[in-house]
C-alpha positions in Angstrom: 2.0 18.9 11.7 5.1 20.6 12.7 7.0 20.6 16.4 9.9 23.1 16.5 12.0 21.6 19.3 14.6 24.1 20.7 17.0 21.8 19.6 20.2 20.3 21.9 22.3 23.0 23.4 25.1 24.3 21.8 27.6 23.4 24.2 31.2 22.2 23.0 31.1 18.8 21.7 27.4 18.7 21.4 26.0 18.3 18.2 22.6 20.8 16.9 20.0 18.8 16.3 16.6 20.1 15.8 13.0 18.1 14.9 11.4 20.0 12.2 8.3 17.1 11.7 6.3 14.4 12.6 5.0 11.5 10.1 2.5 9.1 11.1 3.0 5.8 9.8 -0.2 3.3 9.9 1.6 0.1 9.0 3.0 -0.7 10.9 2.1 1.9 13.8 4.7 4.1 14.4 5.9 8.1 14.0 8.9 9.2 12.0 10.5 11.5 13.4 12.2 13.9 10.5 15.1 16.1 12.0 18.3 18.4 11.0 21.5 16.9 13.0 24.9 19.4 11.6 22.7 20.7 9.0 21.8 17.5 7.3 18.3 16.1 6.9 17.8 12.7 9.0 14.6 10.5 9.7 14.4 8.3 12.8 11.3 5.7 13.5 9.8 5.2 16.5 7.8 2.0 16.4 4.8 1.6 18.5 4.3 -1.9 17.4 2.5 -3.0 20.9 -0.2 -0.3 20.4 -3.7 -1.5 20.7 -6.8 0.4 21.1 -7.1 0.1 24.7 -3.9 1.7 25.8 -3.2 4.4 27.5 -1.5 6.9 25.2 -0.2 9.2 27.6 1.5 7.1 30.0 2.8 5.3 26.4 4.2 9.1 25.0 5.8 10.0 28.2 7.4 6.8 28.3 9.1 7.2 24.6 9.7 11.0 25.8 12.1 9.5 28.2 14.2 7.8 25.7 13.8 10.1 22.9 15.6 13.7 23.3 14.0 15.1 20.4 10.3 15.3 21.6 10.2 17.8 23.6 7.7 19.1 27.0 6.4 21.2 23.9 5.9 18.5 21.7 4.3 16.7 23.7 0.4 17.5 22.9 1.1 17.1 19.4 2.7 12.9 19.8 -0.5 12.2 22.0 -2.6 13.6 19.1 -1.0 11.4 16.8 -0.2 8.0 18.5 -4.3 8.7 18.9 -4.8 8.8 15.2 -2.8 5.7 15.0 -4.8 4.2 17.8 -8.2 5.1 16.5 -6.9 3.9 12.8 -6.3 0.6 14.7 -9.9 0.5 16.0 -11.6 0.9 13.0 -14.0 -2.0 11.7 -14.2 -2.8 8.4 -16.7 -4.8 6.6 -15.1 -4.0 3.5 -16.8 -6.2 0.7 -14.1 -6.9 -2.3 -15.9 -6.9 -5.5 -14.2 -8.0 -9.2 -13.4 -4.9 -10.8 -11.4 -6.3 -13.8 -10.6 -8.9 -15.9 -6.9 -8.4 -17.6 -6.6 -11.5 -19.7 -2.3 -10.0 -19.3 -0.2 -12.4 -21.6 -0.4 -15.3 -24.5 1.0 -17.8 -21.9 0.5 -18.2 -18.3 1.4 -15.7 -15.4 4.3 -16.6 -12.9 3.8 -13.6 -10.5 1.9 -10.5 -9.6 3.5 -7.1 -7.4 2.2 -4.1 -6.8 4.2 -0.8 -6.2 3.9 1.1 -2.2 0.6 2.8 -3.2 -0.9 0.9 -5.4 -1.1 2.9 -8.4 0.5 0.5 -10.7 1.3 -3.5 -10.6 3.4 -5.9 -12.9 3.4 -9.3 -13.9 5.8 -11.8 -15.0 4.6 -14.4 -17.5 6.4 -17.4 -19.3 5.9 -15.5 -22.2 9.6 -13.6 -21.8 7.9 -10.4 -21.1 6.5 -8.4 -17.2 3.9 -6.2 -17.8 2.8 -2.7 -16.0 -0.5 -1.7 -15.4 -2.3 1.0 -14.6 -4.2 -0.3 -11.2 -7.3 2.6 -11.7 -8.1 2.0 -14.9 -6.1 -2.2 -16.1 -4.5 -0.3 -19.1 -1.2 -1.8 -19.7 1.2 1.2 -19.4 4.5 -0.8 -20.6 5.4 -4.2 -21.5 9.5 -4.9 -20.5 10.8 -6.6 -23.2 14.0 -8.4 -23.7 14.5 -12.0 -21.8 15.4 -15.1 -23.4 13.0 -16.8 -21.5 10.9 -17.0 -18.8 10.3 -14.2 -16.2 10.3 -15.6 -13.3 10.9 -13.5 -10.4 9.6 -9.6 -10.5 9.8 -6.9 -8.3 9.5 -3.0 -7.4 11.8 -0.9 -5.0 9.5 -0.1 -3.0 8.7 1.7 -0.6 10.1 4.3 -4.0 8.4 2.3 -6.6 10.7 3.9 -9.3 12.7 0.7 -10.3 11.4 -2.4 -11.6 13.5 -6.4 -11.2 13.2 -8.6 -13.3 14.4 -12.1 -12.6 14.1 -14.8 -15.6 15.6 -18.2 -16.4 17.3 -17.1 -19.3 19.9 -16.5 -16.2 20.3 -12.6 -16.5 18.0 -10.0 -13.8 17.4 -7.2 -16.0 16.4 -3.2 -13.9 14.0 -1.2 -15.3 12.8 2.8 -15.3 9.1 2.3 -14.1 9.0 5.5 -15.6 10.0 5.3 -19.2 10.6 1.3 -19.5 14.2 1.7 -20.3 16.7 -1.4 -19.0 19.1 0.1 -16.9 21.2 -2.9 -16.5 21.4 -6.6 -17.2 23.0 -8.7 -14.4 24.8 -11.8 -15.6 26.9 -14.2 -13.5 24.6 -16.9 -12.3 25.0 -20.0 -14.7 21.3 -21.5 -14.2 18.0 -20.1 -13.8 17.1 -16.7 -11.5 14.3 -18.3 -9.5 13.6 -15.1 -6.8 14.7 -11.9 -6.1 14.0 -8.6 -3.9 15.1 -5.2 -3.1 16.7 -4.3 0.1 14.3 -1.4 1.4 17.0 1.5 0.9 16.9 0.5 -3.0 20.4 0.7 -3.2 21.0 -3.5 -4.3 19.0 -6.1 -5.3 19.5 -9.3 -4.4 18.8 -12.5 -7.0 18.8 -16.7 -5.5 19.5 -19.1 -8.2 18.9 -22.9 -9.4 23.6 -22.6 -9.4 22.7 -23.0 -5.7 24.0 -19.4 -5.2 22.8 -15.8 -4.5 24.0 -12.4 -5.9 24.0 -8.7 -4.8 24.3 -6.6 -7.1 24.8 -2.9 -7.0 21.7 -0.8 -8.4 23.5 2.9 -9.3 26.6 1.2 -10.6 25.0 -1.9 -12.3 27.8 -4.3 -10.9 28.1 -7.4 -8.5 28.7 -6.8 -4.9 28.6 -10.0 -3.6 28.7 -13.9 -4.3 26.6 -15.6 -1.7 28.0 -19.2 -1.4 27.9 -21.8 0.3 24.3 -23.8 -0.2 24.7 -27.1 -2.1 21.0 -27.1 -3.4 19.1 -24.1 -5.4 17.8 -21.0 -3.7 14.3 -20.5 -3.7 14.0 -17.7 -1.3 15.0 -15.0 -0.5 14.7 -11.7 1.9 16.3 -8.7 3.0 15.9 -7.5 6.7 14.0 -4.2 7.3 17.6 -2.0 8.7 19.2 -4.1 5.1 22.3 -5.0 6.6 21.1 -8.9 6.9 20.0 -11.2 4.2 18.4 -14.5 4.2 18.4 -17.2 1.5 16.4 -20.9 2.1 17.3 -23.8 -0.2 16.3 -26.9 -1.4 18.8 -28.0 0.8 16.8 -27.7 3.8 18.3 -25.1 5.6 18.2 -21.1 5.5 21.5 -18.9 5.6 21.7 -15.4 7.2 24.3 -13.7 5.5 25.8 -10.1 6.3 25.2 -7.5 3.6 28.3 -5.5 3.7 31.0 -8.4 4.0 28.7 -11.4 2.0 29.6 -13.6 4.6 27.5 -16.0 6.0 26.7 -15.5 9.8 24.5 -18.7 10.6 23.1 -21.5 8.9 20.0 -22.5 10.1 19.5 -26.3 10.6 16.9 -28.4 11.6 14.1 -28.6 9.0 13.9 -32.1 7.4 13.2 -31.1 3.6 13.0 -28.3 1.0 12.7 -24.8 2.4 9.7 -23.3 0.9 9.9 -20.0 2.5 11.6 -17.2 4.8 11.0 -14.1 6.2 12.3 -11.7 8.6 9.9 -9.7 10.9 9.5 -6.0 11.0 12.2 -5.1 13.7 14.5 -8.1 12.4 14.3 -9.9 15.7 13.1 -12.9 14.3 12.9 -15.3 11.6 10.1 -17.8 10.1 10.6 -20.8 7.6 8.3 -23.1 5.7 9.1 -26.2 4.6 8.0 -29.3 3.0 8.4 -30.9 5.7 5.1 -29.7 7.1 6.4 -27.5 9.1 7.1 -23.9 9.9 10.0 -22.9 12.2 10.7 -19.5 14.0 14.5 -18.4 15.2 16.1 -16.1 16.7 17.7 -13.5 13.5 20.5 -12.0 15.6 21.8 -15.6 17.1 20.1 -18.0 14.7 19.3 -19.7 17.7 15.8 -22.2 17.0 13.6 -21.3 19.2 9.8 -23.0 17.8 8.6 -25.1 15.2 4.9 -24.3 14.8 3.4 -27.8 13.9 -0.1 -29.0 12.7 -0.1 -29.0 9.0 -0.7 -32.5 7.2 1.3 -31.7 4.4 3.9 -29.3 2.8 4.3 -25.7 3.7 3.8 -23.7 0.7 4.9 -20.1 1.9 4.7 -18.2 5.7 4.9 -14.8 6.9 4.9 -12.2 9.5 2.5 -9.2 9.7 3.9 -6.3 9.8 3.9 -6.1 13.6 5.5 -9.3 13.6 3.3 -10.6 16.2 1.6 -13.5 14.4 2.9 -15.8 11.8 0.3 -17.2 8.9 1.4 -20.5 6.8 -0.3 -21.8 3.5 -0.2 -25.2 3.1 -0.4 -28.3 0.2 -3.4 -29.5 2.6 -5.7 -26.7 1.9 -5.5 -24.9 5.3 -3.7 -22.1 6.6 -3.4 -21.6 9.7 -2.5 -18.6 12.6 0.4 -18.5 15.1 1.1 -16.3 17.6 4.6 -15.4 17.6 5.1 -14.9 20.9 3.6 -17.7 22.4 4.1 -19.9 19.5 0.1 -20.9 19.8 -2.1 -21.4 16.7 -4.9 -19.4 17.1 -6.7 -19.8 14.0 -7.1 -22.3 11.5 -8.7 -21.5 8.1 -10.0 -24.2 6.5 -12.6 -24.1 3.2 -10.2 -24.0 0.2 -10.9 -27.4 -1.9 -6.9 -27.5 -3.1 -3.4 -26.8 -1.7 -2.4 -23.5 -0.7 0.2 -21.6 -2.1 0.3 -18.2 -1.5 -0.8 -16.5 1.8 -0.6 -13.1 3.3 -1.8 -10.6 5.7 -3.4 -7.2 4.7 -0.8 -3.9 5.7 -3.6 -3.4 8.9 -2.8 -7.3 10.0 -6.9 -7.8 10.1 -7.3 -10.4 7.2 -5.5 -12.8 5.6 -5.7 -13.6 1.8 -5.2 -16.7 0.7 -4.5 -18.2 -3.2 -5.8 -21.9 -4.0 -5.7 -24.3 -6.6 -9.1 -25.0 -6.3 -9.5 -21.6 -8.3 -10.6 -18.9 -6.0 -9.3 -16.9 -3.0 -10.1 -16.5 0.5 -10.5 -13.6 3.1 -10.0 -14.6 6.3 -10.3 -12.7 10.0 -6.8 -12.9 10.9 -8.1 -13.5 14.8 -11.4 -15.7 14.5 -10.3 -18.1 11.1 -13.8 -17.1 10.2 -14.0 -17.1 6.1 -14.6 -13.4 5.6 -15.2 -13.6 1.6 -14.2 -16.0 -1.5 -13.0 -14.5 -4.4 -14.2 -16.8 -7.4 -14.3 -16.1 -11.5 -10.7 -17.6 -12.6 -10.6 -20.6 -14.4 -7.7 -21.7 -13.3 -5.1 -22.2 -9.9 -4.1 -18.9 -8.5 -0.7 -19.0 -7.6 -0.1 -15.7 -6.9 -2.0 -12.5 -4.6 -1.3 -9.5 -2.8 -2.5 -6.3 -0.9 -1.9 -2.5 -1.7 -0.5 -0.8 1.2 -4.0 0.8 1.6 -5.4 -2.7 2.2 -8.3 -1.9 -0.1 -7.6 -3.3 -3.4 -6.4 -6.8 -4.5 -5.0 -8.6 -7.3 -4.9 -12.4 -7.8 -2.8 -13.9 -10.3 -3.7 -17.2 -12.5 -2.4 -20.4 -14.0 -5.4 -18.9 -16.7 -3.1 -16.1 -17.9 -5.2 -13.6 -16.1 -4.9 -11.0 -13.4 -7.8 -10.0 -11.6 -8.1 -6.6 -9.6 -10.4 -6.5 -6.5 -11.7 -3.5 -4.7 
């Protein structure tokens, strides 16, 4: 839908700036706002993170009308339209049943990860056989197999939200970048002197960041193929890794039992954060980069605050390690996997467990939330997977046919097709 605002006045000084359209974004709820400021094409987001089904959307758009000098008296018809969309979106129910859909028995030896691009089209795996893999998510034809590693491939990842570029992490030492497109290795990245353990993408795909058993991590510059940044200064191996939504903030948590934020631009190291008793086993920002969460093996999970690095919970309960956390989107609630075979629910906010999910017959090591925040997946040794409600705990659905642990699952953006990844060398898709 369009909205031609009149655009600021032209007075001296003032800049022209003029809304030319709206986007609705479902996950997590928001509108982009997509304008021309001096003639150049901008987007802003306006997050609506707090909206529910029961509020009132018109007190809610003339509220962000106050703060926000491109929606206009005339717009305003067209925003309560919307934020409705996004509000009825919220409300729907789903009883969506996942059934198998296929089988892809992907590589000679077993899998070590499983990502899917924005929409879902297309997913890779990594595998201990050197190689990643690219399938066709409609039809499990393998489009591509990325060849070229000297041994295993470890991490693996897509710059999404573009989906164009493919990262390959492996512990012959080197990240390799890949054209989704064509297969072709745009660059090798060498530096680190042990084994590439995780990686990602920052979200405005211009570096990719790769955490190391040499106890450091690396940025390294996509378009030019070069290193940006030594991040030093843990005196263990990094085993995670993650960007911050804005990118200008990175996190890395190490063996040695604390988690660095680092800034982006000048690869210094802003906090450390202390005060978990063993091996980090995961770390995450939220949405708007308010907050972080950790996972540890020392059972427990730990939020802080991302701008100070100030501690401010440690969500307790589990009887054993903590395998991997994370936020929904919103970042309003906080899921943890752990070796005892439960996840549980947090609220972020109030630092409360709301839900436990118990049922898996083995330890936990992969958990996340579907893009709505609804359900929670869940990836067992005990060979299947789990859907969970994200609010009840109630087990919604177990996913059962591989043979062996599932160490690895994830969501489409959708929410309406999985894939599960297995120590059985197999990938399974789910719709």
């Amino acid at each position: 839908g369009r909205c031609h605002g009149s655009g600021m006045d032209a007075r001296p000084g003032r800049r022209r700036m003029g809304l030319r359209r709206l986007l609705l974004r479902y996950f997590p709820p928001g509108i982009i706002l997509e304008y021309v400021e001096d003639g150049e094409s901008k987007t802003r987001p306006i997050d609506l993170l707090h909206l529910s089904p029961d509020t009132d959307v018109t007190a809610l758009v003339e509220e962000i009308q106050k703060g926000e000098p491109l929606i206009t008296a005339s717009c305003m018809e067209h925003v309560i339209h919307l934020v409705r969309r996004l509000q009825q979106k919220l409300g729907e129910k789903e009883n969506h049943k996942f059934s198998l859909f296929k089988v892809l028995r992907t590589h000679i030896l077993p899998l070590t990860n499983v990502a899917f691009n924005k929409s879902g089209s297309c997913f890779i795996t990594g595998s201990y056989d050197r190689t990643c893999k690219l399938w066709d998510t409609a039809s499990g034809e393998e489009l591509r197999t990325l060849e070229g590693h000297k041994n295993v491939v470890y991490a693996i990842a897509f710059n999404n939200p573009y989906g164009d570029k493919i990262a390959t992490g492996s512990f012959d030492k080197t990240c390799k970048l890949w054209s989704t497109e064509t297969g072709e290795c745009y660059h090798t990245f060498r530096g680190h002197s042990a084994e590439i353990v995780c990686l990602s993408f920052n979200l405005q795909s211009t570096l990719v960041a790769t955490g190391s058993m040499d106890s450091t991590a690396k940025l390294w510059d996509i378009e030019k193929g070069e290193e940006v940044a030594t991040l030093s200064g843990h005196s263990a191996e990094i085993i995670a890794l993650s960007f911050n939504t804005i990118g200008d903030k990175i996190i890395t948590g190490s063996f040695d039992h604390t988690v660095a934020v680092w800034d982006v631009c000048t690869g210094r190291k802003l906090h450390s954060l202390i005060g978990h008793r063993a091996e980090i086993s995961s770390a995450q920002f939220n949405w708007d980069c308010s907050l972080i969460v950790t996972g540890s093996m020392d059972k427990t999970c730990m939020l802080w605050d991302a701008v100070t690095g100030t501690h401010l919970a440690t969500l307790t309960g589990h009887r054993d390690e903590v395998l991997d956390v994370c936020f929904d989107y919103t970042g309003q609630r906080v899921a943890t996997a752990s070796a005892d075979g439960t996840a549980r629910v947090y609220n972020a906010e109030t630092k409360m467990c709301i839900a436990k999910l118990e049922g898996h017959g083995g330890e936990i090591s992969k958990v996340c939330f579907n893009p709505k925040g609804n359900l929670i997946l869940t990836a067992s040794s005990d060979k299947t997977a789990r859907l969970w409600d994200a609010a009840t705990g109630y087990c919604l659905q177990i996913l059962e046919g591989h043979t062996d642990e599932i160490f690895s699952c994830a969501f489409n953006y959708e929410g309406d097709t999985i894939i599960t990844g297995g120590k059985d060398n197999s990938c399974f898709i789910w719709h």
